[in-house]
HTML snippet that shows the backbone in 3Dmol.js (N, CA, C, O; Angstrom):
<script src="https://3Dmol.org/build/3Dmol-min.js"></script>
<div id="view" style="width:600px;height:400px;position:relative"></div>
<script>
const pdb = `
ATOM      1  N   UNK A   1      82.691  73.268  93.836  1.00  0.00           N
ATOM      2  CA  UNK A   1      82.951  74.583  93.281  1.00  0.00           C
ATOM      3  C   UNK A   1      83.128  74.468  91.774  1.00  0.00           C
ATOM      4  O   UNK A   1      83.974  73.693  91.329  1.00  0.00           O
ATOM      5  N   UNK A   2      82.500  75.077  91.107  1.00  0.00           N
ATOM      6  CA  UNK A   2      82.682  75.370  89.567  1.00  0.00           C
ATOM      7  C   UNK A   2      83.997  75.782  89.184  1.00  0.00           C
ATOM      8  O   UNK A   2      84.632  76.488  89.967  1.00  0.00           O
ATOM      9  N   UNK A   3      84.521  75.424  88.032  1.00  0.00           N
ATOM     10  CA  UNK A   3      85.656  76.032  87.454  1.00  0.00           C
ATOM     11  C   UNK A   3      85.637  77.478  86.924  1.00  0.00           C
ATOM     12  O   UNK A   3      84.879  77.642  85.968  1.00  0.00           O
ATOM     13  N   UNK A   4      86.380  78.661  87.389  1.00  0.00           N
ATOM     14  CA  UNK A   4      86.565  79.914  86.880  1.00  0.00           C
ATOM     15  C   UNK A   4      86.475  79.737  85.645  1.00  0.00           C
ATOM     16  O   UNK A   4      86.948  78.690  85.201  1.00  0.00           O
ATOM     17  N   UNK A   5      85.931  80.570  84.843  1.00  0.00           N
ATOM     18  CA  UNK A   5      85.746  81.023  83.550  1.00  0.00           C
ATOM     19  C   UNK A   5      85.565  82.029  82.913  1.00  0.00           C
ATOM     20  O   UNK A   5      84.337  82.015  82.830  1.00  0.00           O
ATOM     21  N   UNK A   6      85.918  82.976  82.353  1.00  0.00           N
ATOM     22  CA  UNK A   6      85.509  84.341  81.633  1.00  0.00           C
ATOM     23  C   UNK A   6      84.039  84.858  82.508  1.00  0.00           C
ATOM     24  O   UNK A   6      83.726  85.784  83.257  1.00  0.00           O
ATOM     25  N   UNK A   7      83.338  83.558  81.857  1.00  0.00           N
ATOM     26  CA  UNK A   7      82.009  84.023  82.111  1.00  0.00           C
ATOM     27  C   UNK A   7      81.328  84.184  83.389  1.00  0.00           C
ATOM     28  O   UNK A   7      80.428  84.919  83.796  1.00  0.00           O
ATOM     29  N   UNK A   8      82.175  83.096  83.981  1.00  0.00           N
ATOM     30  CA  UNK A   8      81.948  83.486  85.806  1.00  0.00           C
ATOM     31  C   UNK A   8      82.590  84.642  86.140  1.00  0.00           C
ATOM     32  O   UNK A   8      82.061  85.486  86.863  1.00  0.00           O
ATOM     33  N   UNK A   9      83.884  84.776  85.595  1.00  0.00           N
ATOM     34  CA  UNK A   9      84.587  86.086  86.199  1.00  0.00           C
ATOM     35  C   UNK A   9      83.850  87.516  86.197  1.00  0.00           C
ATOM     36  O   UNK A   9      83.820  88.411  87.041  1.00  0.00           O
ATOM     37  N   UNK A  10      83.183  87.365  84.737  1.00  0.00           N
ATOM     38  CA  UNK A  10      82.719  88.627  84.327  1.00  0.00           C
ATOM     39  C   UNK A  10      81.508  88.734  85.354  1.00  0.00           C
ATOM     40  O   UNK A  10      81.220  89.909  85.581  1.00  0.00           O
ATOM     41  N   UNK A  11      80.757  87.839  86.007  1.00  0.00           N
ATOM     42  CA  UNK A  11      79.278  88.129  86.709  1.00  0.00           C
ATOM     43  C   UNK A  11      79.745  88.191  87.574  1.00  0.00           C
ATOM     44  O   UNK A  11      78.878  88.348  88.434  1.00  0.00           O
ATOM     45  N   UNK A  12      81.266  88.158  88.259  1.00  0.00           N
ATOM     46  CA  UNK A  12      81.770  88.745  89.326  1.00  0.00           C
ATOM     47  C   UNK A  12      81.272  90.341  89.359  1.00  0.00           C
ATOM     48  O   UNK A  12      81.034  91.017  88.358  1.00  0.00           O
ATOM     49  N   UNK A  13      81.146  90.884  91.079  1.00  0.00           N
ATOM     50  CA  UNK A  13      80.944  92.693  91.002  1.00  0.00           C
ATOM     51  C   UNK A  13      82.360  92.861  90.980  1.00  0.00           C
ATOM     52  O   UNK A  13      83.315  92.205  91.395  1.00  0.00           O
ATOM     53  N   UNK A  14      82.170  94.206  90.217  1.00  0.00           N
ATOM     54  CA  UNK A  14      83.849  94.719  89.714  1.00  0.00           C
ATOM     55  C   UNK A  14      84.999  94.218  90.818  1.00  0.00           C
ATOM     56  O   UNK A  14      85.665  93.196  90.652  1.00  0.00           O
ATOM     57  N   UNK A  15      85.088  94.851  91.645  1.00  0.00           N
ATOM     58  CA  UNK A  15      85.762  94.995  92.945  1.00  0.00           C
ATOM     59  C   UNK A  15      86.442  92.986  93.304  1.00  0.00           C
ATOM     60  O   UNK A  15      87.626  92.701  93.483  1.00  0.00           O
ATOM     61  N   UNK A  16      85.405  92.092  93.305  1.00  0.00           N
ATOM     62  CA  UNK A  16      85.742  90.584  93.116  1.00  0.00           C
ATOM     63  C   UNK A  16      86.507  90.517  92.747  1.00  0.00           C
ATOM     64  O   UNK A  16      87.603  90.202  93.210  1.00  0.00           O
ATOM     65  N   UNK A  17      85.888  91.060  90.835  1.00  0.00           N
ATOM     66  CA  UNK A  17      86.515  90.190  89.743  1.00  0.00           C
ATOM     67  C   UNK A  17      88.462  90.594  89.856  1.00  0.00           C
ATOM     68  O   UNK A  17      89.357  89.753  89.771  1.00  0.00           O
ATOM     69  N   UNK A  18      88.653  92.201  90.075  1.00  0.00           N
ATOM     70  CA  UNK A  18      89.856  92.632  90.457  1.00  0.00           C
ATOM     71  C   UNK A  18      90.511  91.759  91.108  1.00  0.00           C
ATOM     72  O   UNK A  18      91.328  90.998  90.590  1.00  0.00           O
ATOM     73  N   UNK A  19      90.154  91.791  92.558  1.00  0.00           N
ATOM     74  CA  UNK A  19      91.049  91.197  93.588  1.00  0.00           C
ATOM     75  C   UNK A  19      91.316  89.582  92.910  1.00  0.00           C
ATOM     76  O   UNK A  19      92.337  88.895  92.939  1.00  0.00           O
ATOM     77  N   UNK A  20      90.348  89.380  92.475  1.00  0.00           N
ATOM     78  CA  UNK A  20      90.328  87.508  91.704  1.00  0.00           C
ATOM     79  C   UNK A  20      91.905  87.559  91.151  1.00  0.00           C
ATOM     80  O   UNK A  20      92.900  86.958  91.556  1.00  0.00           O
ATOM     81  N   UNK A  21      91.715  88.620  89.949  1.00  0.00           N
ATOM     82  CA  UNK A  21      92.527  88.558  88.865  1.00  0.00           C
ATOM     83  C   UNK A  21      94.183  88.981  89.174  1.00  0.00           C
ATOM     84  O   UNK A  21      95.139  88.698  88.452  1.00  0.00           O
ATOM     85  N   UNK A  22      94.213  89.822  90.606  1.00  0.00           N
ATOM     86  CA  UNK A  22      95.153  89.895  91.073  1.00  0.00           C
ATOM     87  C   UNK A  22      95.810  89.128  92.113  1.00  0.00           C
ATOM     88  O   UNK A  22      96.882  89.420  92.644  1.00  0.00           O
ATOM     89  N   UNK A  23      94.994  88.007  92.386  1.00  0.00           N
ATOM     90  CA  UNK A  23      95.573  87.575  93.474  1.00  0.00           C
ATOM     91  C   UNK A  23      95.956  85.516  92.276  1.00  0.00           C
ATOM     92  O   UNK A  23      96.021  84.351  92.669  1.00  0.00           O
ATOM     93  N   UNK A  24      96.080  86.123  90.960  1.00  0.00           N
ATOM     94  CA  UNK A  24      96.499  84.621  90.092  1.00  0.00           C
ATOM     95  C   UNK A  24      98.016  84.712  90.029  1.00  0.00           C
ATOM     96  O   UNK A  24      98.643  85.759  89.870  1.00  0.00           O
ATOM     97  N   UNK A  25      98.672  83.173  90.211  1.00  0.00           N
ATOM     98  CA  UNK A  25     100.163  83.558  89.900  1.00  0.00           C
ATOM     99  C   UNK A  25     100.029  83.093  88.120  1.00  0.00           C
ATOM    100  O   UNK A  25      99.017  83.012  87.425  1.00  0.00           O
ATOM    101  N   UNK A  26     101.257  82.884  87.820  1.00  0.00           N
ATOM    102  CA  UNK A  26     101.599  82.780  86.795  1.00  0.00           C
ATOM    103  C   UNK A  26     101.269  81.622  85.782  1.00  0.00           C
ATOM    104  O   UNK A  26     101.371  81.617  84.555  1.00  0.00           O
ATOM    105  N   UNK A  27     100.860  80.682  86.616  1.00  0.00           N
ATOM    106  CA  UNK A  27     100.278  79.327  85.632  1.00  0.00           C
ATOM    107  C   UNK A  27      98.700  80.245  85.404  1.00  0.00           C
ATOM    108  O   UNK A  27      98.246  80.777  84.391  1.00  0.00           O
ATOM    109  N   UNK A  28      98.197  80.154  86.679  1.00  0.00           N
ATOM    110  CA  UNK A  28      96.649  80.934  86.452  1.00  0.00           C
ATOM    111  C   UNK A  28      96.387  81.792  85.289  1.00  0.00           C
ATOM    112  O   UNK A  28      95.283  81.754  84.745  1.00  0.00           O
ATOM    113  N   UNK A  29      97.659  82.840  84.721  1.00  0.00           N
ATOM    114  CA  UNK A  29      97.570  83.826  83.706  1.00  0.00           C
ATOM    115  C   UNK A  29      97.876  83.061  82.925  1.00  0.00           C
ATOM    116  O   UNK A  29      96.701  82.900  82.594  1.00  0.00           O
ATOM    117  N   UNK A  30      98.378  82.419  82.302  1.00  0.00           N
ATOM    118  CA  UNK A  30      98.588  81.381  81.335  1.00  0.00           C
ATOM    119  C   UNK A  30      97.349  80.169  81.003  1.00  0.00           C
ATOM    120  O   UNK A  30      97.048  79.743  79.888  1.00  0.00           O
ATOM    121  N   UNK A  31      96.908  79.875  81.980  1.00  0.00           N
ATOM    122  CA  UNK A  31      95.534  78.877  81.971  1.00  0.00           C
ATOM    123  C   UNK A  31      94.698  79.921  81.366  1.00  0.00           C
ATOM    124  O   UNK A  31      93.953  79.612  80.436  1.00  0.00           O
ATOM    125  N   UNK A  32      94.749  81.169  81.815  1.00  0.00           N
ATOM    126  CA  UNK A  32      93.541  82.400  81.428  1.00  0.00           C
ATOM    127  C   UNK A  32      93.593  82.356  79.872  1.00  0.00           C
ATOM    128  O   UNK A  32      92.487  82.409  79.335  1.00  0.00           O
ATOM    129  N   UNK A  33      94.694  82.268  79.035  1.00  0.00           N
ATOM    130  CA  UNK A  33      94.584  82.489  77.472  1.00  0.00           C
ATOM    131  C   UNK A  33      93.998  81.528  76.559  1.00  0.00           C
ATOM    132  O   UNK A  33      93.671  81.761  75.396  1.00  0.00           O
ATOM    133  N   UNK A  34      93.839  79.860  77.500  1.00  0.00           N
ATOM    134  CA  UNK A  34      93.527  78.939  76.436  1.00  0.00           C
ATOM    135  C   UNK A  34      91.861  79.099  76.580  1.00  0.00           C
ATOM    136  O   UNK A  34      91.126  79.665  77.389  1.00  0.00           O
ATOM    137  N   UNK A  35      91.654  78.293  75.354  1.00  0.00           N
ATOM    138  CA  UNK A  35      90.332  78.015  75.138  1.00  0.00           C
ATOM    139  C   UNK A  35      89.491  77.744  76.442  1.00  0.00           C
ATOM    140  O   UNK A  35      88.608  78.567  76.685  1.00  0.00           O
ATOM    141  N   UNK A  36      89.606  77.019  77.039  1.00  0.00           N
ATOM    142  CA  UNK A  36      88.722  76.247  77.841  1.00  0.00           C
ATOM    143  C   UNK A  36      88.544  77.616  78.843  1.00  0.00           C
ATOM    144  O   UNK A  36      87.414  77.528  79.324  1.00  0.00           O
ATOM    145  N   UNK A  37      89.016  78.474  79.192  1.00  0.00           N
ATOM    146  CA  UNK A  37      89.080  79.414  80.164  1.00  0.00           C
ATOM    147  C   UNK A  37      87.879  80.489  79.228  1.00  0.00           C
ATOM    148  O   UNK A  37      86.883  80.660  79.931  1.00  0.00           O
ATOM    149  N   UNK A  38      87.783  81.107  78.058  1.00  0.00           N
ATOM    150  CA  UNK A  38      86.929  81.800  77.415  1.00  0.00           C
ATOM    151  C   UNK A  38      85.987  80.884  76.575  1.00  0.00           C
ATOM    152  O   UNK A  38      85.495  81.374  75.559  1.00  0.00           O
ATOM    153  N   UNK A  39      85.753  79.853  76.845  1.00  0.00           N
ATOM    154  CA  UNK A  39      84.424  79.120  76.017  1.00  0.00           C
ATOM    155  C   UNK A  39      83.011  79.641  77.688  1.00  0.00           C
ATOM    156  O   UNK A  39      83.057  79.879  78.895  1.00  0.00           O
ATOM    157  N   UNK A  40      81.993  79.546  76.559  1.00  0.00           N
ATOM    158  CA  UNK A  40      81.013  79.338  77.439  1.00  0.00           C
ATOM    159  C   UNK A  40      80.503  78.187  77.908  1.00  0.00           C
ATOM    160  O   UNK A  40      81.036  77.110  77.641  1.00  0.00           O
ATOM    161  N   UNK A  41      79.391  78.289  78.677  1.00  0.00           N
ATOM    162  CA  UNK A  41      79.185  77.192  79.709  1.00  0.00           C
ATOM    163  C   UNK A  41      78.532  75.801  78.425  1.00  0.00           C
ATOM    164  O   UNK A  41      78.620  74.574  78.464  1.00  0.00           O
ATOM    165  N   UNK A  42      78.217  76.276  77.915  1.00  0.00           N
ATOM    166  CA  UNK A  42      77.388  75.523  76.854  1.00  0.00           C
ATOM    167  C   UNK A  42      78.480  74.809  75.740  1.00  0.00           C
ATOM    168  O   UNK A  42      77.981  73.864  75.128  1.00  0.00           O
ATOM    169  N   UNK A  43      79.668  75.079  75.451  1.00  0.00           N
ATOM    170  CA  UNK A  43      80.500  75.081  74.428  1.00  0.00           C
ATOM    171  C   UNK A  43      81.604  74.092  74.796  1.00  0.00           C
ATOM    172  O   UNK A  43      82.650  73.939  74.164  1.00  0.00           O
ATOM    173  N   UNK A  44      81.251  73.465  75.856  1.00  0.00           N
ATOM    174  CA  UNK A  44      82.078  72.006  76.703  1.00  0.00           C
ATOM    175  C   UNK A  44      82.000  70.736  75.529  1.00  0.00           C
ATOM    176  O   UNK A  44      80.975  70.193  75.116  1.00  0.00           O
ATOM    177  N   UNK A  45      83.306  70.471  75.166  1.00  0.00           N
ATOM    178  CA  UNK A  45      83.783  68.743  74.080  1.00  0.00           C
ATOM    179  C   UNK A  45      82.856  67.958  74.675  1.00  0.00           C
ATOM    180  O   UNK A  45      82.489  68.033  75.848  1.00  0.00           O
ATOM    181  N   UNK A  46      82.400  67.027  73.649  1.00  0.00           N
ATOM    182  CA  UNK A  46      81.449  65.856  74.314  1.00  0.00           C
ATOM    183  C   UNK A  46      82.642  65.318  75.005  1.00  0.00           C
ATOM    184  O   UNK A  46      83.833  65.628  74.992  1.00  0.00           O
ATOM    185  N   UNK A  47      81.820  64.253  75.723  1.00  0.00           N
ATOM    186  CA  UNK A  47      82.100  63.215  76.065  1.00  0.00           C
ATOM    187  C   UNK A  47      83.026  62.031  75.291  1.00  0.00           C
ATOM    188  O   UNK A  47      82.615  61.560  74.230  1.00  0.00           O
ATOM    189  N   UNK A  48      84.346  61.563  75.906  1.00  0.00           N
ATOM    190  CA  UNK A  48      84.812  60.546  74.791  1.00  0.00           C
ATOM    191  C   UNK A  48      85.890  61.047  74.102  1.00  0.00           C
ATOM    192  O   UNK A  48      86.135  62.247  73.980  1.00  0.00           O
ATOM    193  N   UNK A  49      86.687  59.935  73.545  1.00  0.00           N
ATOM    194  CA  UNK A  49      88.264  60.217  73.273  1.00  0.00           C
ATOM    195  C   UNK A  49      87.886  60.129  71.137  1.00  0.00           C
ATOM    196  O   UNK A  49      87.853  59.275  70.252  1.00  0.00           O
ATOM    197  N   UNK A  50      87.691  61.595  71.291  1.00  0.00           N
ATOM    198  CA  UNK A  50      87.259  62.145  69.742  1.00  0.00           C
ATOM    199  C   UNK A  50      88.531  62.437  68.591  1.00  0.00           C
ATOM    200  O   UNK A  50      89.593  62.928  68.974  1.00  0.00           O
ATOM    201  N   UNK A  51      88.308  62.100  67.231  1.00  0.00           N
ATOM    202  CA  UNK A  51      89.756  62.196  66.370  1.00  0.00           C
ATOM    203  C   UNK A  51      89.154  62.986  64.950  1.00  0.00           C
ATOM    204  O   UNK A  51      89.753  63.193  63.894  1.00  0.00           O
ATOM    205  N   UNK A  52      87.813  63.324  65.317  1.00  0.00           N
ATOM    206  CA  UNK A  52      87.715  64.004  63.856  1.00  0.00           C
ATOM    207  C   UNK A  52      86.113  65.479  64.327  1.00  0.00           C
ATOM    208  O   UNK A  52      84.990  65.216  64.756  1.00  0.00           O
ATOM    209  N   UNK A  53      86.554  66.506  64.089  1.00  0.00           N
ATOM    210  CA  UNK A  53      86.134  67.172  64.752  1.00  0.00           C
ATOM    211  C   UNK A  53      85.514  68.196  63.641  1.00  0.00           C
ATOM    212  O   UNK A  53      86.510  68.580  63.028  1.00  0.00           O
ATOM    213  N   UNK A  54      84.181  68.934  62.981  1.00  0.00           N
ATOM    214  CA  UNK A  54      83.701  69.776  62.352  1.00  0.00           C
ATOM    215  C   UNK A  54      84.014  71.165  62.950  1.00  0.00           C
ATOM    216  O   UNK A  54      83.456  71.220  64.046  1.00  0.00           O
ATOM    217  N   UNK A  55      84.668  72.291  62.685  1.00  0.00           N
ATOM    218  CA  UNK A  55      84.368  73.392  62.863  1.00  0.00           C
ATOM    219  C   UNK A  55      83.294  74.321  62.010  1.00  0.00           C
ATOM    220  O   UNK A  55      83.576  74.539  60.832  1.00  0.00           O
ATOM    221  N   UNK A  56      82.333  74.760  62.442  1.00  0.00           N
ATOM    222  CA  UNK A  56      81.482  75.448  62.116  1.00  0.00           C
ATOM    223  C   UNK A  56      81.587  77.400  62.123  1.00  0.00           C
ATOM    224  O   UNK A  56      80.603  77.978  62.584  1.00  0.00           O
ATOM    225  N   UNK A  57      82.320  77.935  61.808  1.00  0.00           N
ATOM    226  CA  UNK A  57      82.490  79.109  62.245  1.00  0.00           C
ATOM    227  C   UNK A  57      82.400  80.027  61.140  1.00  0.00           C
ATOM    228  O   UNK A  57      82.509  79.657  59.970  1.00  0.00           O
ATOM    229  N   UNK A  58      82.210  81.173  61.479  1.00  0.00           N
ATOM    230  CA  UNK A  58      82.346  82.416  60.126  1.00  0.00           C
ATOM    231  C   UNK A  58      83.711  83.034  59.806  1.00  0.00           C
ATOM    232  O   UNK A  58      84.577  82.447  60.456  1.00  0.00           O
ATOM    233  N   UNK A  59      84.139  83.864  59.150  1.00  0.00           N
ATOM    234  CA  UNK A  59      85.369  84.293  58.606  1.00  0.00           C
ATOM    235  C   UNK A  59      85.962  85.300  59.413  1.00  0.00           C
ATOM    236  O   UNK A  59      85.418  86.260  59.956  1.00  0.00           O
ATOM    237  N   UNK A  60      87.679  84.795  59.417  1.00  0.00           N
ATOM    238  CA  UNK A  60      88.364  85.083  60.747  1.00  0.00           C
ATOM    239  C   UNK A  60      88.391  84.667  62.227  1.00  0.00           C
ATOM    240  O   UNK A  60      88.747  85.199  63.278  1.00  0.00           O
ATOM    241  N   UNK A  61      87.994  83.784  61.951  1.00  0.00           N
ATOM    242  CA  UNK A  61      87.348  83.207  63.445  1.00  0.00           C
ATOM    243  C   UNK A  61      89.228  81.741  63.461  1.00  0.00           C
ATOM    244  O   UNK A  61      89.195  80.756  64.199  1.00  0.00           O
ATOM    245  N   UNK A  62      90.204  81.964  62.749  1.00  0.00           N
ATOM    246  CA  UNK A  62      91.236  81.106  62.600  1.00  0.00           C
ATOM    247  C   UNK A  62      90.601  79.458  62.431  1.00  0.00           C
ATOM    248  O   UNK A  62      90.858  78.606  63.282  1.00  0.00           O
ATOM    249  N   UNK A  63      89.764  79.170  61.237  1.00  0.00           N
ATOM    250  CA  UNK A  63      90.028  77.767  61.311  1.00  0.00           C
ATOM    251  C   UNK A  63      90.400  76.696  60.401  1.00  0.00           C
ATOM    252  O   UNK A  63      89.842  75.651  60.066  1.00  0.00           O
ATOM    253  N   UNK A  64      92.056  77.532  59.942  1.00  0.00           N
ATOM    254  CA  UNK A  64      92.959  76.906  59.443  1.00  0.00           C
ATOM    255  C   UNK A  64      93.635  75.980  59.898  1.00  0.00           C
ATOM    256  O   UNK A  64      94.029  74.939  59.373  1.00  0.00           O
ATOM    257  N   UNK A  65      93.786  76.479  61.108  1.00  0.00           N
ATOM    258  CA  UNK A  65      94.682  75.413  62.074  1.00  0.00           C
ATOM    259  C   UNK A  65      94.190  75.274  63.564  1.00  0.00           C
ATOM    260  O   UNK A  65      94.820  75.681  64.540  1.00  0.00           O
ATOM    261  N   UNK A  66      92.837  74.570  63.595  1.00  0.00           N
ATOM    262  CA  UNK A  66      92.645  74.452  65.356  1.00  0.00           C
ATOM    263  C   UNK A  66      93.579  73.902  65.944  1.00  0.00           C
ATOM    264  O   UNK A  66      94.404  73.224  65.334  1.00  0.00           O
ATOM    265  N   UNK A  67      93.632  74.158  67.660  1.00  0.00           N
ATOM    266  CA  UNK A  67      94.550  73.307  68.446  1.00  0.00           C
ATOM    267  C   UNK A  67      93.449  73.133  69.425  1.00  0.00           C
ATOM    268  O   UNK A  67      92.819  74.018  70.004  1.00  0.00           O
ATOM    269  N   UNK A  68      93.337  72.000  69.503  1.00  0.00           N
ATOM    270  CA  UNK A  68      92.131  71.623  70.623  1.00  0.00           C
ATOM    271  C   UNK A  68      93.017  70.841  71.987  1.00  0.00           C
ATOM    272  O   UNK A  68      93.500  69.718  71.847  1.00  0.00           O
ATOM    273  N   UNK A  69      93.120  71.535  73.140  1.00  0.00           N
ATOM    274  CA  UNK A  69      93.801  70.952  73.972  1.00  0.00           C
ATOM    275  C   UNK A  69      92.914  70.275  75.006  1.00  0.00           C
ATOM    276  O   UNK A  69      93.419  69.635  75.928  1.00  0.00           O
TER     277      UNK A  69
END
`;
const viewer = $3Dmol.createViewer("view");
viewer.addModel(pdb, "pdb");
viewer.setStyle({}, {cartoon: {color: "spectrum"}});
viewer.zoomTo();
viewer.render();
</script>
């Protein structure tokens, strides 16, 4: 089974995605806010224990201070 993600949730039909979102306890809503839960399928850390990391992004996008968990 694939890991839930925004992007799976959303290609849920409405009615799913509801019952999904209501039937999470409280770690689940909390897992829901970090990164890894709204990246897309494509946007997965390589491979490997990494210490220096480029952000590439446009303005407002916060990358003053990443937290990469």
């Amino acid at each position: 089974m694939t890991q839930l993600n925004a992007q799976a949730l959303m290609a849920m039909p409405y009615e799913q995605m509801v019952a999904c979102v209501k039937s999470w306890n409280r770690h689940k809503m909390e897992e829901s806010r970090s990164w890894r839960f709204w990246r897309r399928n494509d946007q997965f850390e390589p491979e490997g224990d990494w210490r220096t990391w480029l952000v590439m992004a446009g303005r407002g996008i916060a990358k003053t201070r990443p937290v990469f968990v």
